[in-house]
C-alpha positions as CSV (number, residue, x, y, z in Angstrom):
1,X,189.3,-8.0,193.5
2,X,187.6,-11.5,193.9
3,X,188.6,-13.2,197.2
4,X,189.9,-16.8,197.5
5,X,188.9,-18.0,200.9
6,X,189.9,-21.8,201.6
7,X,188.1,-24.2,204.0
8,X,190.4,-27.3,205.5
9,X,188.8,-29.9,206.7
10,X,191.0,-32.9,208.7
11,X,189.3,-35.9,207.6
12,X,187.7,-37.9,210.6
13,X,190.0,-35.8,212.6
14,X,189.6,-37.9,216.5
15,X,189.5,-41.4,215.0
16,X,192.2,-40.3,212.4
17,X,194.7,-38.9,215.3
18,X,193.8,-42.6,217.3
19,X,194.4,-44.9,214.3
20,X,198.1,-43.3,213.5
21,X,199.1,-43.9,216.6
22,X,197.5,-47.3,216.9
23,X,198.5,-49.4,213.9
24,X,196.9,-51.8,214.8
25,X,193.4,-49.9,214.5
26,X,194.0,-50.0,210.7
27,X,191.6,-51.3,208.7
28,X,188.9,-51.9,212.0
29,X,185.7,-49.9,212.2
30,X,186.9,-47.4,215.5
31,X,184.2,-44.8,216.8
32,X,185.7,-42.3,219.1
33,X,183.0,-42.2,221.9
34,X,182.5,-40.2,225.4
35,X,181.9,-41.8,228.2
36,X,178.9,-44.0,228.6
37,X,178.7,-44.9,232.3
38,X,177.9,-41.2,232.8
39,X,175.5,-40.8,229.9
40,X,177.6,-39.7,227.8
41,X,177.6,-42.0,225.1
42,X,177.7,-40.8,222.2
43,X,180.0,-41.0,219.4
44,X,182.4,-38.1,218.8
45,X,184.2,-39.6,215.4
46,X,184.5,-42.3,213.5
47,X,186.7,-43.6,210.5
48,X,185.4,-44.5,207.3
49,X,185.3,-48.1,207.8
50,X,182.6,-47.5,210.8
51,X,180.9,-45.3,208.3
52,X,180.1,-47.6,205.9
53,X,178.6,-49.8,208.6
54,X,176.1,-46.5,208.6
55,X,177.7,-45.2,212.1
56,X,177.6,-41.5,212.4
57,X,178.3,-38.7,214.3
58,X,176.1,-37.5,217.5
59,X,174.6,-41.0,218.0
60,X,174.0,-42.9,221.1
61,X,177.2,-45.6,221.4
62,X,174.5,-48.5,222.0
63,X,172.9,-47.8,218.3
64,X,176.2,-47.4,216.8
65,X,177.1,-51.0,218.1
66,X,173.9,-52.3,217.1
67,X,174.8,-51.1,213.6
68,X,178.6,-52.4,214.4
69,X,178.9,-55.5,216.9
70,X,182.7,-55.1,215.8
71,X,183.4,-51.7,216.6
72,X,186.5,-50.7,218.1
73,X,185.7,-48.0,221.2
74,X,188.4,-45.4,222.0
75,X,188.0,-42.9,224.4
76,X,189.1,-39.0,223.3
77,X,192.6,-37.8,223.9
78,X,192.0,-34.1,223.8
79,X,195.7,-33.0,224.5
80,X,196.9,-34.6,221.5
81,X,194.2,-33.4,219.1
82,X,195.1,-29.9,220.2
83,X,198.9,-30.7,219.7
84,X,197.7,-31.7,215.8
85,X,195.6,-29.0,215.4
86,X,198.3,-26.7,216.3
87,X,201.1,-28.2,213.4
88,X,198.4,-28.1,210.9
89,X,197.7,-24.3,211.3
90,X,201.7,-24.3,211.6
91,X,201.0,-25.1,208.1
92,X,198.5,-23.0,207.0
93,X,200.4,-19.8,208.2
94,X,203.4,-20.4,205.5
95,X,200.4,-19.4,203.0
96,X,198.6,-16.7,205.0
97,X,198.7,-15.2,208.6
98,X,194.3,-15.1,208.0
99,X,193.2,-17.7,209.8
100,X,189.9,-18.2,211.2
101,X,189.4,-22.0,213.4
102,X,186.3,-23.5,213.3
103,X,186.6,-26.1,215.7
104,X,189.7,-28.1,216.5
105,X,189.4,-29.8,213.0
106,X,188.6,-27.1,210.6
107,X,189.5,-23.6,209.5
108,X,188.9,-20.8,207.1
109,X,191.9,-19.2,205.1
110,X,191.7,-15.9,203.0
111,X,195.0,-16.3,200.5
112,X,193.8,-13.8,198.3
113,X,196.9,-11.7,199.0
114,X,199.1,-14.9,198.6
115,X,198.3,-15.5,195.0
116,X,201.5,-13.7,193.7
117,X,203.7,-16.0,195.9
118,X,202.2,-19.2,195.9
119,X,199.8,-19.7,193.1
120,X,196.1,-19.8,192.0
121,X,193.6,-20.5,194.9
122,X,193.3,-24.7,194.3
123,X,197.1,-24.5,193.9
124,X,197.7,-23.7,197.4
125,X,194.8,-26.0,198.6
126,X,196.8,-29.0,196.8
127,X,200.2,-27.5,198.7
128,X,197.9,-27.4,202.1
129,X,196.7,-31.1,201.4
130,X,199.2,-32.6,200.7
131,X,201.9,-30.9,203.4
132,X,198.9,-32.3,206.2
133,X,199.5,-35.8,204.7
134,X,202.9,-35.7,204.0
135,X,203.7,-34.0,207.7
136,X,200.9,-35.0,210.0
137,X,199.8,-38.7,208.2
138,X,196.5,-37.7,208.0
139,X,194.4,-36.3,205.1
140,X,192.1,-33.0,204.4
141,X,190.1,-32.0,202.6
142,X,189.9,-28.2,201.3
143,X,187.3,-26.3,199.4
144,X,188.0,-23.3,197.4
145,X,185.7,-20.5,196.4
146,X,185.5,-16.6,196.7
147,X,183.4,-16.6,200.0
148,X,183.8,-18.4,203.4
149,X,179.6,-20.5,202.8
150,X,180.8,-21.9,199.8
151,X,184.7,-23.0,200.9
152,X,182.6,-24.8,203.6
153,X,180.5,-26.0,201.3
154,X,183.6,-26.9,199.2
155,X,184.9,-28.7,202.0
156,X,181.8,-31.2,202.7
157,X,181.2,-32.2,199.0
158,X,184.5,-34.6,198.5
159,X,186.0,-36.7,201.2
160,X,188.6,-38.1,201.6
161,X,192.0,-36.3,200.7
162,X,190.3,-33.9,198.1
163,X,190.6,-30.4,196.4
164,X,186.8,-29.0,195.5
165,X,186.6,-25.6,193.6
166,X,183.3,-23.7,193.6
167,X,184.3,-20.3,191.0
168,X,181.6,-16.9,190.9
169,X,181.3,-18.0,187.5
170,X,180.1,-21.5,188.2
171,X,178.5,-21.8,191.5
172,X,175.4,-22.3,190.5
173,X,176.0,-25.2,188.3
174,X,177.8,-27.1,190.7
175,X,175.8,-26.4,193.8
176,X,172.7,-25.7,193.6
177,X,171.3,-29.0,192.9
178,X,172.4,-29.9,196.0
179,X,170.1,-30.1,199.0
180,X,169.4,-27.3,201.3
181,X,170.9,-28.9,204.2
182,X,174.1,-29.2,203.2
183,X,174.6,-25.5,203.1
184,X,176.0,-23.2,206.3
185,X,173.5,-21.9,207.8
186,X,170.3,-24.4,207.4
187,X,170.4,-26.3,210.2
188,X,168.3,-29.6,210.5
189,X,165.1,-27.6,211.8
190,X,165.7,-25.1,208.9
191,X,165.8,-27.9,206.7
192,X,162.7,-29.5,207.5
193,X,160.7,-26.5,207.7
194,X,162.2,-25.9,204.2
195,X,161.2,-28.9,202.7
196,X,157.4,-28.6,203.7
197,X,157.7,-25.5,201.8
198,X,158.8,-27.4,198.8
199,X,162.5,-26.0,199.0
200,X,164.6,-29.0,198.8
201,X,167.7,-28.0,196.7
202,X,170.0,-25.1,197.1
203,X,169.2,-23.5,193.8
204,X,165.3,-23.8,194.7
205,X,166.3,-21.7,198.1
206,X,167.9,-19.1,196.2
207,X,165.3,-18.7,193.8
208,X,162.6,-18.5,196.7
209,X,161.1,-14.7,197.5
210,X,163.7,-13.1,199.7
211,X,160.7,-11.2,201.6
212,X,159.1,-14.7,201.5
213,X,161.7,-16.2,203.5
214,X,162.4,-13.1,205.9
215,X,158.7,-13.1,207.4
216,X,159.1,-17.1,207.9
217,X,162.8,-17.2,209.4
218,X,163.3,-13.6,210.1
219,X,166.8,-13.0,210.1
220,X,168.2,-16.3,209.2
221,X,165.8,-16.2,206.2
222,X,167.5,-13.7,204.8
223,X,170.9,-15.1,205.6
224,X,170.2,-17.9,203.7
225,X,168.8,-16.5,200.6
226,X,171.9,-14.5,200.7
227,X,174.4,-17.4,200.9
228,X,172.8,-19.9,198.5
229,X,173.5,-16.6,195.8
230,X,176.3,-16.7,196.6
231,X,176.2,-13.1,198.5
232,X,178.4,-13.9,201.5
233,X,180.7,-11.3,202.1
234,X,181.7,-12.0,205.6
235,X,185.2,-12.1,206.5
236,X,188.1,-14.4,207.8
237,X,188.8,-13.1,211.3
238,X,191.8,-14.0,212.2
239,X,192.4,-15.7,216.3
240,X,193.4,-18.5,218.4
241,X,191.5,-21.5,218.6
242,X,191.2,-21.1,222.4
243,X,190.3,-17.3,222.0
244,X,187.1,-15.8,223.6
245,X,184.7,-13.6,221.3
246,X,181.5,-13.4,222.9
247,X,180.9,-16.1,225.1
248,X,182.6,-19.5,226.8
249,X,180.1,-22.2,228.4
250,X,179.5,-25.9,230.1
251,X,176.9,-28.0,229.5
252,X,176.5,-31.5,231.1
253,X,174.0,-34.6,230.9
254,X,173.9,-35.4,234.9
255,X,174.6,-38.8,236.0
256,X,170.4,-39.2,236.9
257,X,167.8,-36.6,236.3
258,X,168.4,-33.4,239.1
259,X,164.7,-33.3,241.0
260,X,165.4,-30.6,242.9
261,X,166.7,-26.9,242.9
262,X,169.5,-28.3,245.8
263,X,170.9,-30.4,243.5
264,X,171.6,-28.0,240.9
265,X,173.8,-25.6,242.8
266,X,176.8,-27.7,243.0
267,X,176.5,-28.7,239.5
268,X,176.3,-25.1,238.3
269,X,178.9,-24.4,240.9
270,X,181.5,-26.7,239.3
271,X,180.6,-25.6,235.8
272,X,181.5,-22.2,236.6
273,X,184.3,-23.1,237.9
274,X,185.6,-24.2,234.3
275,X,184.3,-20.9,232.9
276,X,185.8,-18.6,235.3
277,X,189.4,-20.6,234.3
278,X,188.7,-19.8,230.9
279,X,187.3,-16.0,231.3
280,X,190.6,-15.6,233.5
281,X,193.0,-16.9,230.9
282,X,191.3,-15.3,228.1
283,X,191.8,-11.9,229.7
284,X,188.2,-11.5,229.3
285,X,185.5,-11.0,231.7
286,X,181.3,-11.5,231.4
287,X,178.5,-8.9,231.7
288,X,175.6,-11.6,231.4
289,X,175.1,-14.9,232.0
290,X,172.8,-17.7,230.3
291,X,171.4,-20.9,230.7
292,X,169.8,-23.8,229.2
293,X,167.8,-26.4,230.7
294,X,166.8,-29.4,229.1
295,X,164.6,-31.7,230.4
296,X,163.6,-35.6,230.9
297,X,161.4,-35.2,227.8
298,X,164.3,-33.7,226.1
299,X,162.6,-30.1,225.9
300,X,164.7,-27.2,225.9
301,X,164.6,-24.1,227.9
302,X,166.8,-20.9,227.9
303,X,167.2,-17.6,229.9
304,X,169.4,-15.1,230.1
305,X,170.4,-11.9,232.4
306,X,172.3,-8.9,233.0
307,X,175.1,-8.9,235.7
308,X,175.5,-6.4,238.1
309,X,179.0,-5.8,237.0
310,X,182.0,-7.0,234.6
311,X,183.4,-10.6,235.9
312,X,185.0,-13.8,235.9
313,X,184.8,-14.6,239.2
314,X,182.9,-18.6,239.3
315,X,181.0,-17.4,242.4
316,X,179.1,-14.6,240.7
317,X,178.6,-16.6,237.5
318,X,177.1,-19.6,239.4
319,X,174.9,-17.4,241.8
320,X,173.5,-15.5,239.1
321,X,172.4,-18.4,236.7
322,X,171.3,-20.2,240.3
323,X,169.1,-17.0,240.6
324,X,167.9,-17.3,237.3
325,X,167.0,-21.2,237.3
326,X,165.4,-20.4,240.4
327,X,163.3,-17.8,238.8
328,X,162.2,-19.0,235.9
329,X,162.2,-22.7,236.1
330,X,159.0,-24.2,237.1
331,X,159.7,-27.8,237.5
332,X,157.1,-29.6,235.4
333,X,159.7,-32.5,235.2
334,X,163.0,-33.7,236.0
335,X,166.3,-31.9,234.8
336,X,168.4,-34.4,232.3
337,X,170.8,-32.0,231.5
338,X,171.9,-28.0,231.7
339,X,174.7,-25.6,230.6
340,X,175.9,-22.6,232.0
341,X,177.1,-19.6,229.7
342,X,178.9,-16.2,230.3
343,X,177.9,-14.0,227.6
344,X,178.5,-10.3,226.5
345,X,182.4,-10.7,227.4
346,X,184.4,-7.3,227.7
347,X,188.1,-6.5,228.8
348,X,188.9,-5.7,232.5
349,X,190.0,-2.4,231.2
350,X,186.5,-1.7,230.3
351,X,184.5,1.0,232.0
352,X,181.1,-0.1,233.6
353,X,178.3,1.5,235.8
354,X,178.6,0.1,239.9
355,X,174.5,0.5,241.3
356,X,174.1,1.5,244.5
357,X,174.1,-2.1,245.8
358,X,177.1,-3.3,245.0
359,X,179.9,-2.9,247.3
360,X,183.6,-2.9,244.7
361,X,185.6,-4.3,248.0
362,X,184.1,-7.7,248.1
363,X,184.1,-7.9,244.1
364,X,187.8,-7.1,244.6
365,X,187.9,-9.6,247.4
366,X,185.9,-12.4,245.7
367,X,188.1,-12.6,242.6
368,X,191.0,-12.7,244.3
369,X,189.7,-15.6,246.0
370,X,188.7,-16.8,242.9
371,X,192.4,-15.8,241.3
372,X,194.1,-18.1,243.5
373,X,191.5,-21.0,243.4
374,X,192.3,-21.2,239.8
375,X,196.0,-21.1,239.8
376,X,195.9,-24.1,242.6
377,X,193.6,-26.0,240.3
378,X,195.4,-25.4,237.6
379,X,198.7,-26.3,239.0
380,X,197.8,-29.1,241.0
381,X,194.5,-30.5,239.1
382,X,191.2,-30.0,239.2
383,X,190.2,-32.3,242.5
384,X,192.7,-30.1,244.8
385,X,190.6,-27.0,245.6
386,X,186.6,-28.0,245.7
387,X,183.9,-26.4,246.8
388,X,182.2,-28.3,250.1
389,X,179.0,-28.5,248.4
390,X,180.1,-30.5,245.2
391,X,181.8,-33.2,247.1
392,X,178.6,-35.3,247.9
393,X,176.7,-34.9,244.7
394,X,176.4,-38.4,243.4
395,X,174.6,-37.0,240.2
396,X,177.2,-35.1,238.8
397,X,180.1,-36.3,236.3
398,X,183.6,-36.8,237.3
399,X,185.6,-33.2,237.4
400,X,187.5,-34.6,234.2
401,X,184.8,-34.8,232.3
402,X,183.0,-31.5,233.3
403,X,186.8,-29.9,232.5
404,X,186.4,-31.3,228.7
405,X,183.3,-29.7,227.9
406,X,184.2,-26.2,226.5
407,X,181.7,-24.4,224.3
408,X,182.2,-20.6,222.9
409,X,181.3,-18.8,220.2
């Protein structure tokens, strides 16, 4: 049986969420922006009228007013996102209990067993729509199509408050003119290193030699010939938005460039702290740990390694990546920015291998440190339990902003 999968999109979800709640926003061009005193200027949303001033997504606040002198800059209110993205999925489980988040914004659907109660597949994307707008006062947009690549795709291709359906028997017509970049999975590298190759359009990627493209991308070569034929068979996995799968992470762009290995400890210190509270809520714990260091040239760098043993204490995540920067790093310039990731996550239940170095009384003893650390922080706030060593670092953000920065995949 052909699936129906369905992608909802909440249109300019942040700026959206601020304009309903501020009237008098209506009609101004608003950007959504972090923080720029701490380098973190950049701009999270916008609405439509900022758009058409050519302001997008991602780019520095200074070039978005340069585009904009009138634009109207709100800072993000995270809790109240997360309160709408919870009543729209309130929504989209009256249809089907498959739901898959992407983001705090987005999510996949499988209602192919929801057909007999509720109608073809753009029928219930119409009833999806138009309960967010009706409900929430804010629109979607939802693509329809028998795989989760093209739903996206679906999605993307009309905003606002739009139904887009992409059937087997017509994908090809309706997508693959389209360029290559607009599909999952090509990201802007992909995209350029596509184009060079003369691939430029969708239809011209799926018509490209498979083997062609797996020697040249490896992998993700394939993947992408796969999708733009429409072979995606992956499935909706149902979880939480907030849910663990393989890893959770910080990143942060320092107040001024780190020059020194001294200065990184409390910063990676404090960014475990933030993973630990999510590892420990999650129920989850991490075998490995990553980084990423990006430099004053804006060069990239990233290393990863095996722990000793299953955790979520902050301690042992902070030491290890400290190890590792401290390793592999080599200083040929100044740090601008780094993350901090706990990877290959497990259950405590888990079996695992002790060496012969590793003593299982101070892990016991670290974590329950750790334990209660996080239950004071998270009671009282963030600033009430700190480590010594992070209160006189002048280069690293406020504890607000470091708390804000979640990634996981």
């Amino acid at each position: 049986m052909e699936r129906t999968i369905l992608h909802c999109d909440m249109n300019n979800f942040y700026a959206s969420v601020e304009c309903l709640h501020r009237p008098e926003l209506r009609g101004l061009p608003v950007a959504v922006c972090g923080q720029t005193e701490e380098r973190h200027g950049i701009v999270l949303a916008k609405n439509y009228e900022a758009k058409a001033y050519g302001v997008i997504t991602g780019e520095a606040v200074w070039q978005a007013q340069r585009k904009c002198p009138s634009l109207v800059l709100i800072p993000p209110h995270y809790d109240e996102y997360l309160r709408f993205s919870t009543l729209a999925r309130d929504i989209y489980s009256r249809f089907t209990d498959i739901i898959e988040p992407l983001g705090l914004d987005e999510c996949w659907l499988d209602v192919t067993g929801s057909r007999l109660l509720f109608g073809t597949g753009d029928e219930i994307a119409w009833k999806i729509k138009e309960s967010i707008k009706s409900e929430l006062h804010i629109t979607a947009s939802v693509g329809v199509s028998f795989n989760k690549v093209f739903a996206k795709l679906g999605s993307d291709m009309k905003k606002p408050d739009a139904v887009t359906v992409i059937p087997y028997d017509r994908f090809r017509d309706i997508i693959w003119h389209l360029p290559a970049g607009d599909m999952l999975g090509v990201g802007r590298a992909s995209a350029r290193k596509l184009q060079s190759m003369g691939i430029n359009t969708i239809g011209q990627l799926a018509t490209y030699p498979r083997n062609m493209l797996v020697k040249i991308f490896g992998k993700c070569g394939d993947d992408m010939w796969r999708f733009a034929n429409g072979l995606d068979n992956s499935k909706v996995v149902p979880r939480n938005l907030y849910e663990l799968d393989k890893s959770a992470g910080h990143g942060i762009t320092t107040l001024q460039d780190l020059i020194n290995a001294e200065e990184v400890w409390p910063i990676m210190l404090e960014l475990a702290q933030n993973i630990g509270h999510r590892l420990l809520t999650s129920g989850k714990k991490a075998t490995g740990v990553a980084i990423s260091i990006r430099d004053n040239t804006l060069q990239t760098k990233q290393w990863q390694c095996k722990l000793s043993h299953p955790t979520h204490s902050p301690y042992y995540i902070a030491k290890e990546a400290y190890n590792l920067f401290k390793i592999r790093y080599t200083w040929e310039h100044p740090i601008r920015s780094l993350t901090v990731r706990a990877i290959n996550l497990v259950s405590p239940e888990d079996s695992y291998q002790l060496d012969l170095f590793t003593n299982p009384d101070d892990i016991d003893r670290q974590e329950s440190i750790d334990e209660t650390v996080d239950a004071l922080r998270t009671r009282y706030g963030s600033r009430i339990v700190r480590n010594a060593t992070c209160l006189n670092s002048p280069k690293m953000p406020a504890t607000d902003v470091l708390s804000r920065r979640i990634t996981q995949k």
